[in-house]
matplotlib code that plots the C-alpha trace (Angstrom):
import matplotlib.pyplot as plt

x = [133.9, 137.4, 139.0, 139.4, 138.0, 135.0, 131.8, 129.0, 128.2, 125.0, 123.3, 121.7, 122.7, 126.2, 126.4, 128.7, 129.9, 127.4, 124.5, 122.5, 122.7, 120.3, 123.3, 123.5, 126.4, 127.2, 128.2, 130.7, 130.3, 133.5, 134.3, 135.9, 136.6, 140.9, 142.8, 144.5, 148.1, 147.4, 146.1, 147.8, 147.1, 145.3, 142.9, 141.9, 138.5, 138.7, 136.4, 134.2, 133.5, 131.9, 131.3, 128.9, 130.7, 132.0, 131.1, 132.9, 130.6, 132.0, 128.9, 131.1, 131.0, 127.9, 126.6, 122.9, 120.7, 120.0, 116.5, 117.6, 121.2, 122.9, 122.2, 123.7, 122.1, 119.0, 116.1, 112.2, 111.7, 114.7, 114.7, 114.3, 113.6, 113.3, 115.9, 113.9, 111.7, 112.5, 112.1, 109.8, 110.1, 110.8, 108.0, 109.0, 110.7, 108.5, 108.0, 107.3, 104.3, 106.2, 109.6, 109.8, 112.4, 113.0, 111.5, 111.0, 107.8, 107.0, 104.6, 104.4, 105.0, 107.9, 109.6, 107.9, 107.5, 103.7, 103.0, 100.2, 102.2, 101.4, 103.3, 106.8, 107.8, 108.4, 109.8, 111.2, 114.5, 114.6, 117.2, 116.4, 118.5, 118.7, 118.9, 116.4, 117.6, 116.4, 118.4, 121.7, 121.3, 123.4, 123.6, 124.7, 127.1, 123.5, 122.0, 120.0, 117.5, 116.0, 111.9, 110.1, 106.6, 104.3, 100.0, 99.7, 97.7, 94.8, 94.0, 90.7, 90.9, 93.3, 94.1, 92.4, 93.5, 91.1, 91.4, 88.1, 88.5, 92.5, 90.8, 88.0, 91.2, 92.8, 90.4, 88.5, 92.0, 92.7, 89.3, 90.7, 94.4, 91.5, 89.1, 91.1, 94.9, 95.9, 94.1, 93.7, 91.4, 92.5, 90.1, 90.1, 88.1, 86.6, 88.5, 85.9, 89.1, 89.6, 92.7, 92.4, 96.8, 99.4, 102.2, 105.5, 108.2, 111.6, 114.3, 117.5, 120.6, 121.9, 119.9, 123.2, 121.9, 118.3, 116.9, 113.5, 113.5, 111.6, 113.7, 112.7, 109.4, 110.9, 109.9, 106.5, 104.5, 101.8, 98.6, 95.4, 92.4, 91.4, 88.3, 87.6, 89.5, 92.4, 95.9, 98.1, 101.6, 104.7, 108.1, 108.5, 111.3, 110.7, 108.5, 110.2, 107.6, 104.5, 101.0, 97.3, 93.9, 92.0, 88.9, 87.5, 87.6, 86.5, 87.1, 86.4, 88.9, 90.1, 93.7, 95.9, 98.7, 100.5, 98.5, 96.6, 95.8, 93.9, 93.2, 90.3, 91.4, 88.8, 88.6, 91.2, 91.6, 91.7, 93.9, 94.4, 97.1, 100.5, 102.4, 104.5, 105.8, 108.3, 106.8, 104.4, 105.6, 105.7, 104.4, 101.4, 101.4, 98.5, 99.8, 101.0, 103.1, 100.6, 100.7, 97.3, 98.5, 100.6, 100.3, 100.8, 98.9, 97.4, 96.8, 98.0, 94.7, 94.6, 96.7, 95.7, 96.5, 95.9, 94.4, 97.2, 95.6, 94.5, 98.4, 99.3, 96.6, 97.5, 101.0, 100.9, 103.0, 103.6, 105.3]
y = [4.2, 4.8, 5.1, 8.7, 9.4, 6.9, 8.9, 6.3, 2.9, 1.2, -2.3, -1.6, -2.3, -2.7, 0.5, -0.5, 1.9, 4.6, 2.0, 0.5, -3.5, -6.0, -7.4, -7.1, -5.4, -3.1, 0.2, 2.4, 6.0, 8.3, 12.0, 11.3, 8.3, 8.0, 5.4, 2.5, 4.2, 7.3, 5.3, 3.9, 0.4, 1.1, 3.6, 0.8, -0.8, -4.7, -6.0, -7.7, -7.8, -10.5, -12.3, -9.5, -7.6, -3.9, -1.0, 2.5, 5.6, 9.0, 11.1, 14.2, 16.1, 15.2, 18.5, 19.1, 21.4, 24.1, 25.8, 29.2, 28.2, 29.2, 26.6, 26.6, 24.9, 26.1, 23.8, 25.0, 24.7, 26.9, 30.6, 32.9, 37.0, 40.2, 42.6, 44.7, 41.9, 39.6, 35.9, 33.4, 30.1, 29.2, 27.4, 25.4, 25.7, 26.2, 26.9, 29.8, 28.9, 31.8, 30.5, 27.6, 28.9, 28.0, 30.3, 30.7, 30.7, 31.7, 34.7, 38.1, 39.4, 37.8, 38.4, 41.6, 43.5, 43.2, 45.7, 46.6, 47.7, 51.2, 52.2, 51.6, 48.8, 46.2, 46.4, 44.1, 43.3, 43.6, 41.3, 38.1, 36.9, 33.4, 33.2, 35.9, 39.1, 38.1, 35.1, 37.1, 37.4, 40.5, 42.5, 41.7, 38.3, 36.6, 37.4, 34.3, 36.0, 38.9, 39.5, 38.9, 39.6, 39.3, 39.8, 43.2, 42.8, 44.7, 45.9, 46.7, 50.4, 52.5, 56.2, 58.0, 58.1, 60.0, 63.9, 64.3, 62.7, 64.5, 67.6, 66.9, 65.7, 69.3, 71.4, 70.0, 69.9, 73.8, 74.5, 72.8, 74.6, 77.7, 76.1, 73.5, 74.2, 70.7, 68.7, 67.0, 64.9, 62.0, 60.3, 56.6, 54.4, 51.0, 48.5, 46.1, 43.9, 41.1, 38.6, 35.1, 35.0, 36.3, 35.4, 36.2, 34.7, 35.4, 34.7, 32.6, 34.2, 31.1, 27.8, 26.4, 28.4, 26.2, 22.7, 21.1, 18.6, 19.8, 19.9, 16.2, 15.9, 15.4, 16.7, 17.5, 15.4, 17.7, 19.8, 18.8, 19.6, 19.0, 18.3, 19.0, 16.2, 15.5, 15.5, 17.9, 19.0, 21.1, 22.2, 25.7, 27.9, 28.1, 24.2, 21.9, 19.0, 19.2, 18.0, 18.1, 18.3, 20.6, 22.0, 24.3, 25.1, 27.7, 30.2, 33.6, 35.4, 38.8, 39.0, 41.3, 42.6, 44.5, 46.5, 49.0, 47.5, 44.5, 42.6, 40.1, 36.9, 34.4, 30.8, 30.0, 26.7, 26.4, 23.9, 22.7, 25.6, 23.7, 26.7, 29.7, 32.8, 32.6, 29.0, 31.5, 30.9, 27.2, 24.7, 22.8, 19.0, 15.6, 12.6, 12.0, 14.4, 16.7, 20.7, 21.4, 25.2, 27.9, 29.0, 32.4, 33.4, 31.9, 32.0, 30.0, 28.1, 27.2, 27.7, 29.7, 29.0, 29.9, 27.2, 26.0, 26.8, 29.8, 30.9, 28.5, 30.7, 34.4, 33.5, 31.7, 28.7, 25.2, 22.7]
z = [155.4, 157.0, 153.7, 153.0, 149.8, 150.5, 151.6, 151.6, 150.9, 150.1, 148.0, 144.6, 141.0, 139.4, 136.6, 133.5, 131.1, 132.6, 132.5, 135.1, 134.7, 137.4, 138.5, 142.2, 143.9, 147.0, 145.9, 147.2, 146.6, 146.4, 146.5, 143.2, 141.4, 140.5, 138.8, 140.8, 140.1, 142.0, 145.3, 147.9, 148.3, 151.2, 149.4, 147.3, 147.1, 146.7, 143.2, 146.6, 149.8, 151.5, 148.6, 146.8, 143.6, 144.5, 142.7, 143.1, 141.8, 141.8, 143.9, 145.4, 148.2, 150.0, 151.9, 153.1, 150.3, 151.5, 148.9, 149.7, 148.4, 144.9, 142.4, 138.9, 137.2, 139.0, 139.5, 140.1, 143.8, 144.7, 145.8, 142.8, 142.8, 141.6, 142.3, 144.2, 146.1, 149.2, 147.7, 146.3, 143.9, 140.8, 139.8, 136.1, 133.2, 130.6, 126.9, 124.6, 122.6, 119.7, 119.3, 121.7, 124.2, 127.9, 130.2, 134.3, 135.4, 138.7, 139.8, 139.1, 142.8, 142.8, 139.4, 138.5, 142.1, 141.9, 138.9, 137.4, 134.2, 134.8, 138.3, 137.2, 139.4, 136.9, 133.4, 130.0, 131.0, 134.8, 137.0, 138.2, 140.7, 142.4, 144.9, 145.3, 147.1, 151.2, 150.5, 150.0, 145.7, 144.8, 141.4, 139.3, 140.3, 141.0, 138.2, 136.2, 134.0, 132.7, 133.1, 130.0, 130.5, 133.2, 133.5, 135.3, 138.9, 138.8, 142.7, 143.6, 144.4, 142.1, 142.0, 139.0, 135.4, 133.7, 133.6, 134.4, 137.9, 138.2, 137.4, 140.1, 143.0, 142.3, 142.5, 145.6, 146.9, 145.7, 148.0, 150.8, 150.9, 151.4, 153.9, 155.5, 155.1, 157.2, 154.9, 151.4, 149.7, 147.9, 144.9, 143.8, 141.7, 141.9, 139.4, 138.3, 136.5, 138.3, 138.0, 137.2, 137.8, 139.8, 137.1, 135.1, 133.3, 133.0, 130.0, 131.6, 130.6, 129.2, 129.6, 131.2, 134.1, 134.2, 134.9, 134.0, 137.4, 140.7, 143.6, 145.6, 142.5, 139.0, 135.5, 135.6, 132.7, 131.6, 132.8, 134.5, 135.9, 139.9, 142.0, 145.6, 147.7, 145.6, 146.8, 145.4, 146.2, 145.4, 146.5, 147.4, 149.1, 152.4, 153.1, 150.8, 149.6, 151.3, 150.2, 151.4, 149.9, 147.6, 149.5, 146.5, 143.1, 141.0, 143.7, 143.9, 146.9, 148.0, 148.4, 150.3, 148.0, 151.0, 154.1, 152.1, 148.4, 147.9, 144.7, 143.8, 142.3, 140.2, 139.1, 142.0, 143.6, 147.5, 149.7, 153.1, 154.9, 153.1, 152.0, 153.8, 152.5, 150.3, 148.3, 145.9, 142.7, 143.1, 140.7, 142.5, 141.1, 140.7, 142.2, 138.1, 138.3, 136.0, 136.6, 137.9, 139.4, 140.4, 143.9, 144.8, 148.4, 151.3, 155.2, 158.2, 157.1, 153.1, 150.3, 147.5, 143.5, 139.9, 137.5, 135.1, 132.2, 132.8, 133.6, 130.0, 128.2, 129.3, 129.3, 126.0, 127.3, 127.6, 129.7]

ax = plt.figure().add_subplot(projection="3d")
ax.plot(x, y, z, "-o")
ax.set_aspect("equal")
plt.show()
């Protein structure tokens, strides 16, 4: 460890040609890995030590990862938003069911601003930027994608779209200017849509800019169902790994989408309190590794997700 380019040590398993052997050996990892002729010879490692074979691997310069951090290539688990959002996670990499592309999956709040499709917030095309904007992302040098599509959230109580109920807002409203200048009457209608998912996908600019493997989890290996009491896990933005149990499935819950519209959400599944803001979006694994849901909400005491298929379906996507 005192020679300078040397910035770890450790036992495992001797690597020829790029290839993991069984042959025992203590390996010594390097910021980067030179040839004999441009070391002095007290840079140099000896072929062993103690008796046990040496074995130099080139590893870098080690530095503590920081989720909120730039990443190129840039894995699910990491900070990921719209332009106009604070932050959340990229959830996976998945596939497009119509021309078998890479895409990002992660909610709609956080890669298309919460729209419903009709207010404007969100469109085709959109920046993505990672990390996402309350992380320090800037147009357009953080730019990693472009929104693709997203299911629109339908909130509970909306403003009126028909002209018979416009007409009936103005001309209550005309009565009032009369009767009550200091005051106006607004009219809005009960939405009796409710969302099975909060979710989106973006297109990568170039698939340089992605990777398939979970920050701390790995690839995930497919979709699944989940009962009450299973464990479940995945690694968001702001908590890293963390894990607990399922308490409910099939779920019917009313969700706050900011402090004056709410939205009701069915066919949700309900875990112990593991998540904080800023994880929605992430990808919510078995203990196989098998995508069993997206989370997107929850309270200092559960978390709240989509079922997996029901994002795959609407979406038309696969892992």
């Amino acid at each position: 460890m005192q020679k300078p380019n040397v910035v770890g040590v450790g036992v495992g398993y001797k690597h020829v040609n790029g290839k993991q052997t069984t042959e025992d050996a203590l390996l010594v990892f390097v910021k980067q890995k030179l040839p004999a002729t441009r070391l002095r010879k007290s840079e140099l490692i000896p072929r062993q030590l103690q008796g046990h074979q040496t074995d130099v691997i080139e590893v870098g310069e080690i530095r503590l990862l920081s989720r909120t951090g730039y990443f190129r290539p840039a894995p699910p688990g990491c900070s990921i938003g719209h332009y106009r959002i604070t932050a959340g996670t990229l959830g996976a990499v998945v596939r497009d069911k119509k021309n078998n592309e890479p895409l990002i999956l992660s909610n709609n709040h956080v890669l298309a601003n919460s729209s419903d499709g009709r207010d404007g917030k969100a469109e085709h095309g959109d920046a993505i930027l990672q990390p996402g904007p309350a992380d320090g992302g800037l147009l357009p040098k953080d730019t990693i994608a472009e929104l693709e599509r997203f299911i629109p959230l339908e909130k509970e109580i909306i403003s009126p779209v028909c002209r018979y109920g416009s007409f009936f807002q103005r001309t209550l409203n005309s009565l009032l200017k009369i009767i009550f200048p200091s005051y106006r009457m607004a009219l809005y209608k009960i939405n009796r849509n409710n969302n099975l998912v909060d979710a989106a996908l973006a297109r990568p600019l170039t698939n340089k800019y992605i990777k398939y493997e979970i920050l701390e989890l790995g690839k995930p290996t497919g979709t699944a169902e989940v009962m009450p009491g299973s464990t479940v896990t995945f690694s968001g933005r702001t908590s890293g790994v963390r894990s607990g149990k399922v308490l409910a499935v099939a779920s019917v819950i009313r969700v706050n989408l900011d402090q004056e519209t709410t939205a009701l959400f069915e066919d949700q599944i309900i875990t112990e309190g593991i998540s904080a803001p800023g994880d929605s979006g992430s990808l919510v694994v078995n203990g196989k590794m098998e995508a069993i849901g997206l989370l997107f909400a929850g309270s200092e005491q559960i978390t709240a997700c989509n079922r997996i298929h029901n994002v795959m379906w609407l979406l038309n996507i696969e892992l």
